[in-house]
Each structure stands twice: as C-alpha cells, then as structure tokens.
N, C-alpha and C positions, 0 to 999 in steps of 0.2 A: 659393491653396490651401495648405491645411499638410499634410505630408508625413512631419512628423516627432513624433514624442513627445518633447517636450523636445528637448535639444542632441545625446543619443547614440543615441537611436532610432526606428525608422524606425515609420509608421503601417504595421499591418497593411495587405494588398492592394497595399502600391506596391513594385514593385523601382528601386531609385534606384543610378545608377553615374555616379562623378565622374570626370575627366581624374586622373590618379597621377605624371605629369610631362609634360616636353612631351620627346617621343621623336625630331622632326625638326622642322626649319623650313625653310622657302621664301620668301626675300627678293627682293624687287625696289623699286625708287626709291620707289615709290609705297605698297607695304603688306608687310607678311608674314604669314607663313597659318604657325600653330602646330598639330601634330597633338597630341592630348595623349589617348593610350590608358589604359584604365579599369583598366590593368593595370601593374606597373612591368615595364618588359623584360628579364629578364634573357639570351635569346637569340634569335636571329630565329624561332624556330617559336612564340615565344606570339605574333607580331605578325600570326598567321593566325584566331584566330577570338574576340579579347577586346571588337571594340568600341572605338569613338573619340568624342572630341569634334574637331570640325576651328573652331580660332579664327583671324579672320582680321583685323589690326590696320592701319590706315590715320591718315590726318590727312586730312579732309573742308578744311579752313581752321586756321588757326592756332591755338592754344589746346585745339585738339581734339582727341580721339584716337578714332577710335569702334571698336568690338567690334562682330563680328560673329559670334556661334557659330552652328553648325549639328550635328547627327546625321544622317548619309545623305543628302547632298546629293542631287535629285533631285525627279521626280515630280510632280505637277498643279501650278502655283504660281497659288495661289487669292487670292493678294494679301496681304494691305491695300497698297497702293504710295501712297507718297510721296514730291513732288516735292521734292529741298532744293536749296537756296541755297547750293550747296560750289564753293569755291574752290581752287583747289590750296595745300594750307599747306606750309609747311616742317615737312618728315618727316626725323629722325635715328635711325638702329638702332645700339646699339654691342650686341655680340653675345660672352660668355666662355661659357669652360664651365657658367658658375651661376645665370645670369641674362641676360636680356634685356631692355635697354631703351630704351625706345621715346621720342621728345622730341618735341613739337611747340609751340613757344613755349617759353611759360614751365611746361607741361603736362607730366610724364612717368609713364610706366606701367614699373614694374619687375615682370618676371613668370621668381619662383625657379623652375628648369628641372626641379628634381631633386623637388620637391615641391608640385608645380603649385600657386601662389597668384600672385594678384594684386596690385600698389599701387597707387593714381595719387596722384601730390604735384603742389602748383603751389609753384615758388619752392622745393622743397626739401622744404615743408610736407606731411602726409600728408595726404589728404582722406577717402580710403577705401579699405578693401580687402577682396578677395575671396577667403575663406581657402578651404585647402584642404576639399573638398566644396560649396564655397560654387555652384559651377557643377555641374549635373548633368544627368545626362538620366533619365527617370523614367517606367516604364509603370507604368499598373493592372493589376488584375486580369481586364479586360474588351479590354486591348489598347492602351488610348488613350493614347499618348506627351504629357510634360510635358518644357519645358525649365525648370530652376531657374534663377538667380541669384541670389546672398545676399550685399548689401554691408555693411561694418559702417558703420554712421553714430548718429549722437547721434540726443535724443530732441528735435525740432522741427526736424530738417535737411530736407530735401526733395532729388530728385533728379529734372533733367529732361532729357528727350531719349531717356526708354526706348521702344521700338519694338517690339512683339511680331510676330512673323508665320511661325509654327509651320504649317509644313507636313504634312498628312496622305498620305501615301503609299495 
C-alpha cells in the first residue's frame, strides 16, 4: 500500500508514527529487544502516553540476522506460522552510547540509537538500510493498523525472507 505522497507527505486518512530513537535495550545471549518510542524522550513523563515500536533482534543461523517488530504486543494470534530450519548462529552485540551492533557471521546490522535507522553490511559492504521513518506503524481512518518497512535497495535487487503477520487486536 502507499501511504505517502511523494518522500515528505503523508496520504490523507492515514496517521503514520515512526520509532525517533531507541530509548532502552534488553540483551541476552540469544537476541535483544530495542524499544524505539515515536517520540524523542526528553524526561520520563513523555514515556507515559507517546507510543512504541518494540524490535526484537536475533541470529536464527549464521549469516543471519532477523527483525522482528511488533505495536502492542498481544491479542488473538491468527497466524500465518511458519516452520524454519534455525540453528543457533553465532550472535555478537557490541553496545555504545551511539549505536548498536549486531554481528552474525559475516552479516552485521548497525542501528544509530539517537536517530533510529537501520544498516545491514556483509564483509563491511552496505546492502541496505532502513532510514529513519523507514519503519512505522500506521492507522487509517477506519481503525485498521499497518506496519511499514522501507528498505533502500537498487532497481533489480530483490529481498527474501520477509514474513508479514500483523495482528489484529
């Protein structure tokens, strides 16, 4: 679906709100879960009614990295499920004030703290990224919740392994 008019505005009927940084993380061996509020914080009373995205980052198997975002974790879960073939990969976190990044193989994902975007490189190399706004969450007019994501990629690239499975509360 398109959402927007052109690069700076939005279609009539949808209100769309992006992650604005990532405001806490939660690590452990296996993933980290990124909260990224649609608002920047300046003190803990806005972190009471602005709105989140919660991303949660793993290594499925080697080379991999998968994302998983959600809005309002919860509620009927209607599926689509699929079975995969994961291994436990080698998962590295190195963690500063500015950035986050994530290594599995040769695979890493650098995600700026202060201005929520995303990278992933193999070998160093970029492949793509997720700029800021690129991730959102998105009602209509009528109620009905959209998750975006917007990668930058060439024209003949292809990307595979995306999985939709938007929950309706």
């Amino acid at each position: 679906m398109k959402f927007s008019n052109g690069c700076w505005m939005n279609q009539e009927g949808y209100e769309i709100k992006a992650p604005q940084e990532v405001y806490d993380v939660r690590k452990t061996k296996e993933e980290a879960t990124l909260y990224g509020p649609f608002q920047k914080i300046h003190h803990p009373g806005m972190t009471l009614d602005g709105g989140m995205m919660t991303v949660t980052v793993s290594a499925p198997m080697d080379d991999v990295i998968r994302v998983h975002s959600v809005h309002h974790i919860g509620g009927v879960d209607r599926g689509p499920h699929f079975s995969l073939n994961a291994q436990k990969g080698s998962f590295h976190i190195d963690d500063n004030e500015d950035e986050i990044r994530f290594q599995s193989g040769k695979l890493s994902l650098v995600v700026d703290k202060n201005d929520w975007n995303l990278t992933f490189a193999r070998a160093g190399e970029q492949l793509t990224k997720s700029e800021k706004q690129g991730l959102s969450y998105i009602v209509d007019d009528a109620g009905q919740p959209f998750v975006r994501e917007q990668l930058s990629i060439d024209v003949g690239e292809y990307v595979y392994g995306l999985v939709s499975g938007l929950r309706h509360l």
